[in-house]
Structures are given as structure tokens and as C-alpha cells.
N, C-alpha and C positions, 0 to 999 in steps of 0.2 A: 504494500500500500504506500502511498506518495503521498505526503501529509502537502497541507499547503504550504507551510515553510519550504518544504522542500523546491516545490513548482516554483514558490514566489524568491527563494533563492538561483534557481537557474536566469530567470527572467533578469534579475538583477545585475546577472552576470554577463548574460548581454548585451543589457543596457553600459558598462562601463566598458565593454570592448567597441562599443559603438562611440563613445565618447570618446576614446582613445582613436581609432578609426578617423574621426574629424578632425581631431588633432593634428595626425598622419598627413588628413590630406589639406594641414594647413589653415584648416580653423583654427579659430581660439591663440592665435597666436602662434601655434605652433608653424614646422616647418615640413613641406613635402616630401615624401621619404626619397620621390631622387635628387631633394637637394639637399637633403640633412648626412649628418655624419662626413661633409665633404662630397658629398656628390658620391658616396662610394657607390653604393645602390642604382647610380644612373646608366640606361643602357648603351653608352660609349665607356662605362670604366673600367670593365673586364672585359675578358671574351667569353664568359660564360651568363653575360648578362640580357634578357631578352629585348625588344623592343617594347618601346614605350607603353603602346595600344595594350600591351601586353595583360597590364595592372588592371583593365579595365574588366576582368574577372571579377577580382576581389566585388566589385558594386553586384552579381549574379550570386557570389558567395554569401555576402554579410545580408543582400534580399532574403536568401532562404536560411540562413540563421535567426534572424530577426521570427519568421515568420514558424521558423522551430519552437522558438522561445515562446511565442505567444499560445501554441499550437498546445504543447506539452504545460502548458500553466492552467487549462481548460478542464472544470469539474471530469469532464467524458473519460479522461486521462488519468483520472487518481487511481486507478487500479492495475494500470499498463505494466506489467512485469518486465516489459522488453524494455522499457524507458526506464525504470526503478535502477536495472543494470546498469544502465547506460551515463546514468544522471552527472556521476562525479566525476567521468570522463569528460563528456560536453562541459558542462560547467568547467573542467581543468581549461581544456581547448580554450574558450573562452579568455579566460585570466591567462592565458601563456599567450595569447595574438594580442593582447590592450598589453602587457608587458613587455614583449618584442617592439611595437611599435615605440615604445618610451625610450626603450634602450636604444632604438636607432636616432629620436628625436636629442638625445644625450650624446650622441655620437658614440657611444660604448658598443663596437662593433664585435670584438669579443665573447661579450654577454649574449648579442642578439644573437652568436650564433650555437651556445646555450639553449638560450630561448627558444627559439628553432627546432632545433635539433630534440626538446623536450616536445614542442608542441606535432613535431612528426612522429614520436612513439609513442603522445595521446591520440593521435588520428588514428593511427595503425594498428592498435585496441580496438579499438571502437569499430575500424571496420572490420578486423578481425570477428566481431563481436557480431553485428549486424552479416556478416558469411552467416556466419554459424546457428543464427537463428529467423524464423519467414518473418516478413511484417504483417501487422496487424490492417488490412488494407492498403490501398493505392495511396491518401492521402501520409500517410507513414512511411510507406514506401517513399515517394517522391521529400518530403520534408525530413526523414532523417537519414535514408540509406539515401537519397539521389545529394541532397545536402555535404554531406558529412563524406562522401565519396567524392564529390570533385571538390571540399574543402583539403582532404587528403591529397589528391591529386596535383592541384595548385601549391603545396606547401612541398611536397617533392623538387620539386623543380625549381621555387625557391627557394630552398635550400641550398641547392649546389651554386645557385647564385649567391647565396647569402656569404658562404663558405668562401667562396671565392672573393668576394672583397675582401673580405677580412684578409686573405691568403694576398692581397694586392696591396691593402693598407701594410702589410706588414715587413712590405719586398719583398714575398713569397711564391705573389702570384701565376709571375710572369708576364705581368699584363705590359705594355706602352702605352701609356696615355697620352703618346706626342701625336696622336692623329694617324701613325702609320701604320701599315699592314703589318702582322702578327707575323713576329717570327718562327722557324721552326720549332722550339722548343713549345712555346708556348700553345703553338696551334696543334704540336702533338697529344700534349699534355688536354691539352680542349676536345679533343678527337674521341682521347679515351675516355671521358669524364662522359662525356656526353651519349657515349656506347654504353656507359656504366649505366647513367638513367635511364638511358634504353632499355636494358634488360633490367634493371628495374619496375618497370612500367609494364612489360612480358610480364612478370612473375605475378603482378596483382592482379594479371588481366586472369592469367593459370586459375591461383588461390580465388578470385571472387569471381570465380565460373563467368567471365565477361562482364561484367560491369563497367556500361557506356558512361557513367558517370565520372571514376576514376581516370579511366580512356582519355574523353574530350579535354578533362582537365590539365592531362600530363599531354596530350596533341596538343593543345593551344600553343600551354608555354614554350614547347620547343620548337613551334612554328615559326612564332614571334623572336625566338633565338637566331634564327634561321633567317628571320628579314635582316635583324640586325647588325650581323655578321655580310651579309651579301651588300647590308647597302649602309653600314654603321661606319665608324672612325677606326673602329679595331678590326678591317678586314679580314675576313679567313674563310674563302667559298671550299675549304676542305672542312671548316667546322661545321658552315653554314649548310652542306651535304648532309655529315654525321647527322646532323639532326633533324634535320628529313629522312634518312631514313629510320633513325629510331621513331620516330612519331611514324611511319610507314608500320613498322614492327609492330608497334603496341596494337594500330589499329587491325591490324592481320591477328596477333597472338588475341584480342579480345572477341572478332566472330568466329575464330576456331574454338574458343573455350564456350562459347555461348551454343553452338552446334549441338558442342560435345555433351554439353549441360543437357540438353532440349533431348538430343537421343538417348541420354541416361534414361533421365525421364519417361520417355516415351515408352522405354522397355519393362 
């Protein structure tokens, strides 16, 4: 059973990831995350960073969070055992995305990637979690498994960007921020990272028997990686390849897994 506190606790937590969200994009004073921390975040300051258009996910993600939070704070809901599970997971997600976003607005590039890093092994719970058990109808299905799967999805890929400033703030990266095309090292190093979330992105598509949700989220980002690289300051049409064809992959490894689901099924 899911007491009210509990509902009116998640809602809450929503609410402050959205207020931090604003922040992010620059309200209240604050500053936009591709220009805070130095611009590290911005899609010319690595080569693992996407294009701009990119972020405009997050507004498709924080719609159906928002719409989670209201959804699961609903009398209909006090009794949902699959959300009861689920509760201190989303609510973590929550507090670790308004917390990332602080850490970048502080410039602590370090932390955020921390942050990050914690809030991709609260996603990957949770979708773990949501595999392993049906939804309670369509409207659950779409507001917590379509939600919570290309919130997963998006946060993979950010990451490897996130990783990589920090790896560039730290003369690690390899990156040149003079404008010029990426050298070899760098664009090798970009090749394999980006092969890495490829098969990344295979492997969830395996475990969560095709879920187009996760899918389109990890295709975007690497899309938008793929413009950026082809037509960005940090040139590299062998990175900007890579990932097209991993986003080719995912989208291949996720209607063989949804087949293979469907003829499970069927037998």
C-alpha cells in the first residue's frame, strides 16, 4: 500500500528536479548547461559531444516525468505494487538529475560525473525492474516503462559525454578546442567509445526484449553526435560514421529482440 506521504513525497521530488531543470536552462539566474562549467558541456568541446538540437529531448523526458509524478500521486494508485517497488528508485532519479544539474551550474565537473554515473545505475534498476514485471495497462505502460526507458536511454549517452569533458577539462581528453579537425589519437579513442555505446544500447535492446523506448533515446543522441562531428568545430567523419552505425545497430538488435519476444510468445 502507498500511503499518501509517500505519493505526495514523489510529486515533491519532481517538483524540485523541475526547479533545478529551469535553473539549467537558465532561469532564475542560473546559467545554461552548454555554457556553464566553461562551456565544457557545449557540442564543439569534445568529440564525444552531441549536437545542440540534441538536449531538446530532455523537454519529451521531464513532459513524461512530470506527468508520472502526477499520474502515481492519484487515489487509483495507492494500491499499485509495481509502483510501491519502484517508488525510491524514481524519486532517487529525480534528486540525482536536480543534483547533476547544480553540480554543472557550480562548475564541479567531477561531481557531475558522480552524479551521472549514480543516476545511470538508478535508471538501470528501474528498468531492470519494469523487464521483469507487465504493466498494469497502457497508461503505465507509456508513463512509467515508455518514460523511465528513454529517460535511461538519454542518460547513457550523456554520460559518455558527460565523462568526456570532464576527461577534456582535465587534459585527458584528447579533445582540441582550436577549431580543428581531431587528430588521430583522439578520433580513435572517439571510434571506440562510441562502439562501446553501441553495444551498449544492443545489450538493452537483448535484456528489455526490444524496447523502442530505450532505442529512440540512445538513436537520437548518437544521431545528433553524428551531425556534430560531420559538421561541428571538432571534425571527425570516422566518428561521425561510428555512430551511425551504432545507432544503425541498436535499431537492428531492438526489432530482432522484439521478433524474438513476439515468437516466444506466440508458442
Amino acid at each position: 500500500m502507498r500511503s499518501v506521504g509517500r505519493r505526495a513525497t514523489l510529486a515533491v521530488g519532481a517538483a524540485v528536479m523541475l526547479v533545478a531543470s529551469a535553473i539549467g536552462s537558465g532561469a532564475f539566474g542560473g546559467t545554461p548547461i552548454a555554457e556553464a562549467a566553461g562551456g565544457a558541456l557545449a557540442s564543439d568541446a569534445t568529440p564525444l559531444a552531441p549536437a545542440g538540437p540534441a538536449f531538446g529531448i530532455w523537454s519529451v523526458v521531464y513532459t513524461g516525468l512530470v506527468a508520472l509524478a502526477a499520474w502515481q500521486a492519484l487515489p487509483a494508485q495507492r494500491a499499485n505494487a509495481r509502483l510501491a517497488s519502484l517508488d525510491l528508485l524514481v524519486l532517487g532519479s529525480f534528486l540525482l538529475n536536480g543534483a547533476w544539474i547544480l553540480s554543472i551550474q557550480a562548475g564541479w565537473l567531477g561531481v557531475s560525473v558522480v552524479l551521472i554515473g549514480a543516476l545511470l545505475a538508478v535508471l538501470a534498476a528501474v528498468f531492470r525492474s519494469c523487464v521483469g514485471s507487465r504493466p498494469n495497462g497502457r497508461v503505465e505502460a507509456v508513463l512509467l516503462d515508455g518514460t523511465m526507458g528513454l529517460y535511461l536511454g538519454w542518460v547513457a549517452v550523456a554520460t559518455v559525454a558527460n565523462v568526456t569533458a570532464w576527461l577534456a577539462s582535465a587534459g585527458l581528453g584528447g579533445a582540441d578546442a582550436s577549431g580543428q579537425p581531431l587528430g588521430v589519437a583522439a578520433t580513435v579513442t572517439a571510434v571506440v567509445v562510441v562502439a562501446v555505446a553501441g553495444a551498449v544500447g544492443v545489450a538493452l535492446a537483448a535484456y528489455g526484449r526490444g524496447r523502442w523506448s530505450v532505442a529512440l533515446a540512445m538513436v537520437w543522441g548518437l544521431a545528433w553526435l553524428a551531425v556534430a562531428r560531420f559538421s561541428g568545430e571538432l571534425g571527425s567523419t570516422p566518428t561521425a560514421v561510428a555512430a551511425l552505425v551504432a545507432a544503425g545497430a541498436i535499431v537492428v538488435a531492438t526489432l530482432v529482440a522484439r521478433v524474438r519476444d513476439r515468437t516466444a510468445r506466440a508458442r
